[in-house]
C-alpha positions in Angstrom: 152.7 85.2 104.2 153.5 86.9 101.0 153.1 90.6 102.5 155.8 92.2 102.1 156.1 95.3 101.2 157.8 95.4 100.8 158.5 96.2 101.3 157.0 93.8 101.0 156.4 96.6 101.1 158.1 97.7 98.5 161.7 98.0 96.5 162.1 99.5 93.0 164.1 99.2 88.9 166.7 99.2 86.8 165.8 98.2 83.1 168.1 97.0 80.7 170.3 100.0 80.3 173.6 100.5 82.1 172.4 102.4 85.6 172.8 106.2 86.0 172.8 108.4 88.8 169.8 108.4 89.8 167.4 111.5 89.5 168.9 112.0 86.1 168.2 109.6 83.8 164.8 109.9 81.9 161.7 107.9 81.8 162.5 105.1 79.1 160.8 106.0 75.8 159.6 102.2 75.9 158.2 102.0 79.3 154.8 101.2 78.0 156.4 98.0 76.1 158.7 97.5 79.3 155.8 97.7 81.4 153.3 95.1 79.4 156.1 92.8 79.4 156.7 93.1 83.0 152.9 92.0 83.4 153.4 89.1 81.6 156.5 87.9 83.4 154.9 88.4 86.6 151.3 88.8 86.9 148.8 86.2 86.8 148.8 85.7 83.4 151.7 83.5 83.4 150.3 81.6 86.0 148.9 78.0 85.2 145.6 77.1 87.1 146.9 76.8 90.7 148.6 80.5 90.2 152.3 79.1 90.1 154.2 80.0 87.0 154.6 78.1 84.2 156.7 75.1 85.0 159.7 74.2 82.8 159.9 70.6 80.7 162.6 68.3 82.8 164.3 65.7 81.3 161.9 63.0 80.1 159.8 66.1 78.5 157.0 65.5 81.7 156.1 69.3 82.3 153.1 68.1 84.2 154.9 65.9 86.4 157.3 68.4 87.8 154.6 71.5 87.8 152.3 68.9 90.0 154.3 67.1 92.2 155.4 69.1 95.2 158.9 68.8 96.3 157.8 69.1 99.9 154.7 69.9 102.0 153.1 70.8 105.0 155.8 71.8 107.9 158.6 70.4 105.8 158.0 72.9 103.0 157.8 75.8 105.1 160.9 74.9 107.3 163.0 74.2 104.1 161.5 77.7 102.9 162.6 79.2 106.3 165.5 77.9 106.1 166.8 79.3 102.9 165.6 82.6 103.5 167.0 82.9 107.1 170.8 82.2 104.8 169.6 84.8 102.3 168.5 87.3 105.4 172.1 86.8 106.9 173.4 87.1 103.3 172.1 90.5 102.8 172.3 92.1 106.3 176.3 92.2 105.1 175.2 93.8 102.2 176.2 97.4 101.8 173.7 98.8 98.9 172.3 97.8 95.6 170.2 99.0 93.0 167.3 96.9 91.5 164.2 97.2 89.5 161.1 96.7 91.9 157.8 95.5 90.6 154.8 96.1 92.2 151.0 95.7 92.7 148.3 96.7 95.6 145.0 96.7 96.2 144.7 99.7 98.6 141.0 99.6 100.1 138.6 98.2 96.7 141.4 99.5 93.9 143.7 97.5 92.5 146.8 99.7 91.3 148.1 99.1 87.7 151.4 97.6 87.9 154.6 100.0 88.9 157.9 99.8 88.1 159.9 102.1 89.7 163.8 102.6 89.5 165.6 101.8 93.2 168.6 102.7 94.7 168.9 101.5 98.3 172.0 101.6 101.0 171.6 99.7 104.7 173.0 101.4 107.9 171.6 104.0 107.7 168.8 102.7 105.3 168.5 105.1 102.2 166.2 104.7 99.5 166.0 106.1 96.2 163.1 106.0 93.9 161.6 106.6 90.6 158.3 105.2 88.8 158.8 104.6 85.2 156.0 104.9 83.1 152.1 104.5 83.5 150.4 107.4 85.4 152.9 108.1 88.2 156.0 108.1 85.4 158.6 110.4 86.7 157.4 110.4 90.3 160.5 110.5 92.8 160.5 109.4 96.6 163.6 109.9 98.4 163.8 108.2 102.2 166.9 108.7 104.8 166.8 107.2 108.0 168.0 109.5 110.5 167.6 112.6 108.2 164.3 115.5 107.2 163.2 115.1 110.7 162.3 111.4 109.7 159.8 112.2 106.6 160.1 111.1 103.3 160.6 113.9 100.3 158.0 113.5 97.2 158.3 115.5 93.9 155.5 114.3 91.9 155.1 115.6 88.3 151.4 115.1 87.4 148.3 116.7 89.0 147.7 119.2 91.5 150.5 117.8 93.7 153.4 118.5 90.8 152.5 122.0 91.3 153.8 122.0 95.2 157.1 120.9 94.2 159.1 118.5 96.9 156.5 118.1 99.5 157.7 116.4 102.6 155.8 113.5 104.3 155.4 111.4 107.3 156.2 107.8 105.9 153.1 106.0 108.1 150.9 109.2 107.7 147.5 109.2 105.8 148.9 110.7 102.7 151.6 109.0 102.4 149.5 105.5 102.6 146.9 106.5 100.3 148.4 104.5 97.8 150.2 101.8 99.2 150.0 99.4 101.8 153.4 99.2 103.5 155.5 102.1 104.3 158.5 103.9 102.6 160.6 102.3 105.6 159.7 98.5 104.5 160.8 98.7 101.3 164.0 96.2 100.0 164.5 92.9 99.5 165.8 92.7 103.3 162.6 94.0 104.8 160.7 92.3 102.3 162.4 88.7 103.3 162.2 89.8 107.0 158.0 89.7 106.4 158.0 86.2 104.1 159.7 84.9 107.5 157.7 86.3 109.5 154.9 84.8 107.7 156.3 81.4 107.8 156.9 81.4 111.0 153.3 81.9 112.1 152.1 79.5 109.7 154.2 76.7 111.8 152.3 77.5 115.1 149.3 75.7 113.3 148.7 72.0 113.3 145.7 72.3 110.7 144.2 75.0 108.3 147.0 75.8 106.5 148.1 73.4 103.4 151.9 74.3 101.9 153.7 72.6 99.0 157.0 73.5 97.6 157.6 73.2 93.5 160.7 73.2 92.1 161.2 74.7 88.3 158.9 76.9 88.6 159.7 79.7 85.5 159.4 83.5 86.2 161.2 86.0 84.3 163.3 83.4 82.4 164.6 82.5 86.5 164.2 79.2 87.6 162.3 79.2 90.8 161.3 77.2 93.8 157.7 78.1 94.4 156.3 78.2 98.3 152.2 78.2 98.3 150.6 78.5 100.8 146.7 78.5 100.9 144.9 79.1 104.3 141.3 77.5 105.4 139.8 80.6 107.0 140.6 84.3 107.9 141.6 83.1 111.5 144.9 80.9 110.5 146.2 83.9 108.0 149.8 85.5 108.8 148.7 88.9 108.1 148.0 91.3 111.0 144.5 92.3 108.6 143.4 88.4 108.4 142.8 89.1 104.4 145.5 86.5 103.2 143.5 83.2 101.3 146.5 82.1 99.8 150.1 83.2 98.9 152.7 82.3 96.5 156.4 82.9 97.4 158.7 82.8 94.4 162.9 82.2 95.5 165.4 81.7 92.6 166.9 78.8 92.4 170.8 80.0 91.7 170.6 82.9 94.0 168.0 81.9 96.8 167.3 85.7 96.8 163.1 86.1 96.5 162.1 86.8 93.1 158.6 87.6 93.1 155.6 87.2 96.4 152.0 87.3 95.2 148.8 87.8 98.1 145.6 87.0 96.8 142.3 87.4 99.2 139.0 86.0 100.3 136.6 86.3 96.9 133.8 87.6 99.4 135.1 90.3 100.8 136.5 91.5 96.9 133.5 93.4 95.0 134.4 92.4 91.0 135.7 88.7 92.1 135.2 85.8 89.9 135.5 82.0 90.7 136.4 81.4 87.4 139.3 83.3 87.5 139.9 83.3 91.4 143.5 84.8 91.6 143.2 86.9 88.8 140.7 89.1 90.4 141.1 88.4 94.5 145.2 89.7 94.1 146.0 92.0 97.1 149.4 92.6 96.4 152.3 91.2 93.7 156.1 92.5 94.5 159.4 91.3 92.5 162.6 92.4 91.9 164.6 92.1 89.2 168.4 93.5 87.8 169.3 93.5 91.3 173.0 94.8 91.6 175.2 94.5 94.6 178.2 95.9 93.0 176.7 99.2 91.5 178.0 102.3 92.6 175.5 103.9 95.4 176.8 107.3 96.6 175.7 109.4 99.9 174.9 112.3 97.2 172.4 109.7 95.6 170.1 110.4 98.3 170.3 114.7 98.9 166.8 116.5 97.9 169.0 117.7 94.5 168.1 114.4 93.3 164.1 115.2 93.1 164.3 118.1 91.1 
């Protein structure tokens, strides 16, 4: 259920500086720190054995207790799931714009990306979006999509390679190019769309009576948020939300204060994963890790946020 590009497919950053337009503020001189920090906040090594983050301590200093016992399962987990996320969906459909930090991860045929973080600045009605990758390889890559607008392609300035040399490059968002390197499409990307998919998700995994197990764990610590954690871990290929069939199990992260998802993690069959080990199952079967962070409803988006001036 986790896919999501987000979108779910895909959404993008902000770091810990006030925001500025965007297209014109530099790659943060500590990205690479940024970055490796990001990896431990999120990736799987701040996961404990079952791939759920680190619980906090509760009152009576039992860690283990509330790390291993479930708040909910089965249906009732993923209808109480549902339900806060259908309120979260209806929260942010009235939602104008926003700027966030998106975090993301993908295995994209046998390779596993490194982790992204990329800068986002996103409006709904017409959906905009506004993006730049901070750091690693890709640092200084720019994306810009408007709905409506460039005869419906996205506009890519890359700055490294080959490709920096064409300058802005237009794209279809679902062509071959423009998926080489990621599994949802420019036009799934947000928490909205993302949410939308994590739903959709759930939803299927009600139509089953058996094959799918779900528990819900409160306290779950990510990113110094506390979390309600929905996992979800599927029998075979055949009972998997997915449209591909490749989900084993997935781990749907909502915070606590804001109910807005923090963090979805997709991790695959071992067999069909070349490099897998069942020692460290979800640290080598992951198919795809999104999370956003700094999310700000009240920042100032602007139409001339999202022109082709912004990619130069």
């Amino acid at each position: 259920m986790g896919t999501v590009v987000l979108t779910c497919a895909l959404g993008f950053l902000y770091f810990q500086a006030q925001p500025t337009t965007a297209g014109t503020d530099p790659v943060s001189a500590n990205s690479g720190q940024e970055i490796a920090d990001l990896e431990k906040q999120f990736g799987d090594d701040a996961s404990g054995k079952d791939g759920t983050a680190n619980s906090s301590t509760n009152a009576s200093g039992d860690s283990a207790k509330v790390a291993n016992e479930p708040k909910l399962v089965g249906k009732e987990a993923l209808n109480e799931s549902d339900r806060l996320l259908a309120e979260t969906q209806a929260r942010l459909e009235k939602v104008a714009s926003y700027t966030a930090t998106f975090v993301k991860q993908e295995r994209v045929g046998e390779d596993l990306s490194d982790l992204q973080v990329i800068q986002m600045r996103l409006t709904h009605q017409p959906m905009k979006v506004f993006m730049k990758w901070e750091g690693g390889k890709d640092a200084g890559q720019r994306v810009l999509y408007s709905e409506g607008e460039n005869d419906g392609e996205m506009l890519v300035r890359m700055l490294k390679g080959f490709e920096a040399r064409l300058g802005v490059i237009s794209l279809s968002p679902t062509g071959a190019l423009a998926m080489k390197h990621s599994r949802y499409p420019v036009t799934k990307v947000g928490l909205l769309e993302l949410t939308k998919i994590v739903r959709e998700h759930i939803q299927s995994d009600l139509k089953f009576e058996s094959g799918i197990t779900a528990k819900m764990l409160e306290h779950q610590q990510l990113d110094g948020r506390d979390c309600l954690c929905l996992s979800t871990e599927y029998s075979k290929p055949d009972v998997a939300p997915d449209l591909k069939k490749e989900y084993r199990k997935t781990l749907v992260f909502i915070d606590s204060q804001t109910k807005l998802l923090a963090c979805v993690r997709c991790y695959g069959w071992p067999e069909k994963i070349t490099g897998s080990n069942p020692d460290k199952l979800d640290q080598t079967t992951l198919l795809e890790l999104y999370a956003y962070k700094n999310i700000d409803f009240d920042a100032q988006v602007k139409l001339d946020d999202f022109t082709k001036a912004k990619l130069q």
